[in-house]
TITORFI-54061 format. One record per residue (C-alpha): x, y, z; chain. Coordinates in pm, 1 decimal, padded with zeros to 6 digits. Example, Ala and Ser with C-alpha at 12.3 -4.5 7.8 and 13.67 -1.06 7.14 Angstrom:
2
<pt><east>01230.0</east><north>-00450.0</north><up>00780.0</up><chain>A</chain></pt>
<pt><east>01367.0</east><north>-00106.0</north><up>00714.0</up><chain>A</chain></pt>
//
This chain:
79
<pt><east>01458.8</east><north>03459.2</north><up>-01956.0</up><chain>A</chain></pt>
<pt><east>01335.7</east><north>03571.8</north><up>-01625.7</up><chain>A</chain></pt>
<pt><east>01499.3</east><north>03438.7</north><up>-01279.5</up><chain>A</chain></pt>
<pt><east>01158.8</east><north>03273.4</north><up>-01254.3</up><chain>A</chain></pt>
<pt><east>01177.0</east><north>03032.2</north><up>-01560.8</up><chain>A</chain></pt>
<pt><east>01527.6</east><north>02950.1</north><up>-01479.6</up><chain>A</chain></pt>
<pt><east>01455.6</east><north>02793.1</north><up>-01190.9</up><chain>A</chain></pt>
<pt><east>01145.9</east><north>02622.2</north><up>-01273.4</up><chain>A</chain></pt>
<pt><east>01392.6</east><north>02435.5</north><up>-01547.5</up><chain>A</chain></pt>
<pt><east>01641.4</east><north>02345.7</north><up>-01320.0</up><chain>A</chain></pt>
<pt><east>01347.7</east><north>02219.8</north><up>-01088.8</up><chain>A</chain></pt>
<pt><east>01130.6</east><north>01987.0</north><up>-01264.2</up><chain>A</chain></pt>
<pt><east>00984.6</east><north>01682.5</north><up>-01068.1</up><chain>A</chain></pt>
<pt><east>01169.4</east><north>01361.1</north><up>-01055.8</up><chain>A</chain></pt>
<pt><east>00941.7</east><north>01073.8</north><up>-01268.9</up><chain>A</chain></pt>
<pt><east>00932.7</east><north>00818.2</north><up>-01031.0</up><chain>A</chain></pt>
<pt><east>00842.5</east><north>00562.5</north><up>-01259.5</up><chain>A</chain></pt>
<pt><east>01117.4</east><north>00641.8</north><up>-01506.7</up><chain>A</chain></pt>
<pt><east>01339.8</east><north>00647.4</north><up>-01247.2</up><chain>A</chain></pt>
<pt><east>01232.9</east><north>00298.2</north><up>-01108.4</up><chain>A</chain></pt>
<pt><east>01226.7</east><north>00147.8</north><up>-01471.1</up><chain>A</chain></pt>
<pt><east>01573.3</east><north>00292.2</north><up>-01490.2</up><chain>A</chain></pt>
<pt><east>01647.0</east><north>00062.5</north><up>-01196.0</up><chain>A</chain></pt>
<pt><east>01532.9</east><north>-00212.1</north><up>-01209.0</up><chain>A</chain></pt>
<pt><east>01644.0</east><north>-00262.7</north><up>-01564.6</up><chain>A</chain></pt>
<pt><east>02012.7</east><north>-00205.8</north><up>-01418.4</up><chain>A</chain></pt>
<pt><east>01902.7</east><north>-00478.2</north><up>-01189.9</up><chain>A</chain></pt>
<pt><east>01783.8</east><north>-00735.4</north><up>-01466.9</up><chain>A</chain></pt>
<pt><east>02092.4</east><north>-00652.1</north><up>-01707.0</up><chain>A</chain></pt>
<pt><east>02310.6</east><north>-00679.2</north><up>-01451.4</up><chain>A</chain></pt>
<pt><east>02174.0</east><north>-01007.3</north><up>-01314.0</up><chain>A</chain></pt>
<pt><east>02118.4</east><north>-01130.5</north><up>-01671.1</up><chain>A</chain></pt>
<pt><east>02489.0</east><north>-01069.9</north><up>-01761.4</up><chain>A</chain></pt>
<pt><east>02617.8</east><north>-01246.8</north><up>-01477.9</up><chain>A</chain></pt>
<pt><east>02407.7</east><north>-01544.5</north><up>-01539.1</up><chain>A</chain></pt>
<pt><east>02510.7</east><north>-01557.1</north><up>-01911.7</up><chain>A</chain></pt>
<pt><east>02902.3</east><north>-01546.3</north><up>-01853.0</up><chain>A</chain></pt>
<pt><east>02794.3</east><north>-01757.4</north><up>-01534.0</up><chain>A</chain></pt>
<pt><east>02977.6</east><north>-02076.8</north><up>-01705.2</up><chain>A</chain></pt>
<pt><east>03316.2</east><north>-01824.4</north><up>-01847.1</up><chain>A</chain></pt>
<pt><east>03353.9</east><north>-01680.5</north><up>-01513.0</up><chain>A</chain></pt>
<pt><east>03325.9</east><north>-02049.0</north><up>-01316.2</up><chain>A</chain></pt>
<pt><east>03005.0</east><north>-01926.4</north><up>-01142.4</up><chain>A</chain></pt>
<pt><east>02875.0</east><north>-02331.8</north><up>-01089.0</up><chain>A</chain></pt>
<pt><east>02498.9</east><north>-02320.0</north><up>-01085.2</up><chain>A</chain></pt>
<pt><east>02346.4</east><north>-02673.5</north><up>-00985.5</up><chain>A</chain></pt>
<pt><east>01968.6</east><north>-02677.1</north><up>-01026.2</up><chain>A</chain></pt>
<pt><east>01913.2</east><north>-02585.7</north><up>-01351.5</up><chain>A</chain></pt>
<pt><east>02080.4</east><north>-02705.3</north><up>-01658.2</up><chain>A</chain></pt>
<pt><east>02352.6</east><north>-02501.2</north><up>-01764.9</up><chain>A</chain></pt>
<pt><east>02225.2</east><north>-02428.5</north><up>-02096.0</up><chain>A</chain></pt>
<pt><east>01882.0</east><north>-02295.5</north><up>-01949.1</up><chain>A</chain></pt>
<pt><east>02062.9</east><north>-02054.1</north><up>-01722.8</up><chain>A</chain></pt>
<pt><east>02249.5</east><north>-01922.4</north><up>-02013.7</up><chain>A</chain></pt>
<pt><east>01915.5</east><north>-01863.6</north><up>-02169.0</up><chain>A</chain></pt>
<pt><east>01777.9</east><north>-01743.1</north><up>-01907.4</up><chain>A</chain></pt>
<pt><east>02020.4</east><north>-01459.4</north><up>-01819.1</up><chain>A</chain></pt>
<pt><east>02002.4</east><north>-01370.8</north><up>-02210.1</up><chain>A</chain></pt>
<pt><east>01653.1</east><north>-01322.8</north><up>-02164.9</up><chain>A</chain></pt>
<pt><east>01694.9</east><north>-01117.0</north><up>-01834.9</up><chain>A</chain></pt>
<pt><east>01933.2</east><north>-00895.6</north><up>-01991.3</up><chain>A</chain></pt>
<pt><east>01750.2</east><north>-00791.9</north><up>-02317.3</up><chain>A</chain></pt>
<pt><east>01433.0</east><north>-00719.9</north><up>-02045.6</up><chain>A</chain></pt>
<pt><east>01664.3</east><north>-00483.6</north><up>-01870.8</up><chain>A</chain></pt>
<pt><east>01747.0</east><north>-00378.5</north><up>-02187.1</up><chain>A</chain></pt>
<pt><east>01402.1</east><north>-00268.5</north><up>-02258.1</up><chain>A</chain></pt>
<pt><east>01314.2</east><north>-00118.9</north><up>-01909.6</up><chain>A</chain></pt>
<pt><east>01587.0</east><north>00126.2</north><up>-01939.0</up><chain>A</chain></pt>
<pt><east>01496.5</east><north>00205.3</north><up>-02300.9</up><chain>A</chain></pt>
<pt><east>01150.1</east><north>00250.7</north><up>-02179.8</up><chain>A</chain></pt>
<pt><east>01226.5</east><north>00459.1</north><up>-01835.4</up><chain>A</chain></pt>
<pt><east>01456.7</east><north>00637.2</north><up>-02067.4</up><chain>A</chain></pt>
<pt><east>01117.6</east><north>00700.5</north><up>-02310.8</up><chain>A</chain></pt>
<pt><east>00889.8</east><north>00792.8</north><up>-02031.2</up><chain>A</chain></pt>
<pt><east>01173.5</east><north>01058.6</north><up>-01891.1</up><chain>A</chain></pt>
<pt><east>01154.1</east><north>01237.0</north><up>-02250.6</up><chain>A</chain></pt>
<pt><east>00784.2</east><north>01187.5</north><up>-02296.7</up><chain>A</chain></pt>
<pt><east>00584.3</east><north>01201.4</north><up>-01969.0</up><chain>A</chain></pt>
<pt><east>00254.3</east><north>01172.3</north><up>-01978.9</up><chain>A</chain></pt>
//
């Protein structure tokens, strides 16, 4: 392998889009997490019934879930 090649693979572009799927599922797992241990950790939450936010935050974490499973797909894969 040439000098050349070597540092064309240590030099590929950054995919921005994996990179903000990769974020902003932290964001939504992180957020959904919180919100589901919201009533464990004495986080008091008055709008909403407690039993939706615990929903809710289940469903925000399994969407973060999925955005980092997808940013991770379109790192491997771009196209």
């Amino acid at each position: 392998m040439s000098l050349q090649e070597d540092f064309r693979k240590k030099n590929k572009p950054v995919n921005i889009k994996a990179l903000f799927d990769f974020v902003m599922g932290l964001i939504y797992a992180v957020v959904g997490a919180v919100l589901a241990i919201s009533k464990f950790i004495g986080l008091e939450i008055t709008f909403p019934p407690p039993d939706i936010v615990t929903v809710f935050g289940i469903g925000a974490f399994l969407y973060g879930a999925f955005r980092i499973f997808r940013g991770f797909k379109t790192y491997k894969n771009p196209s």
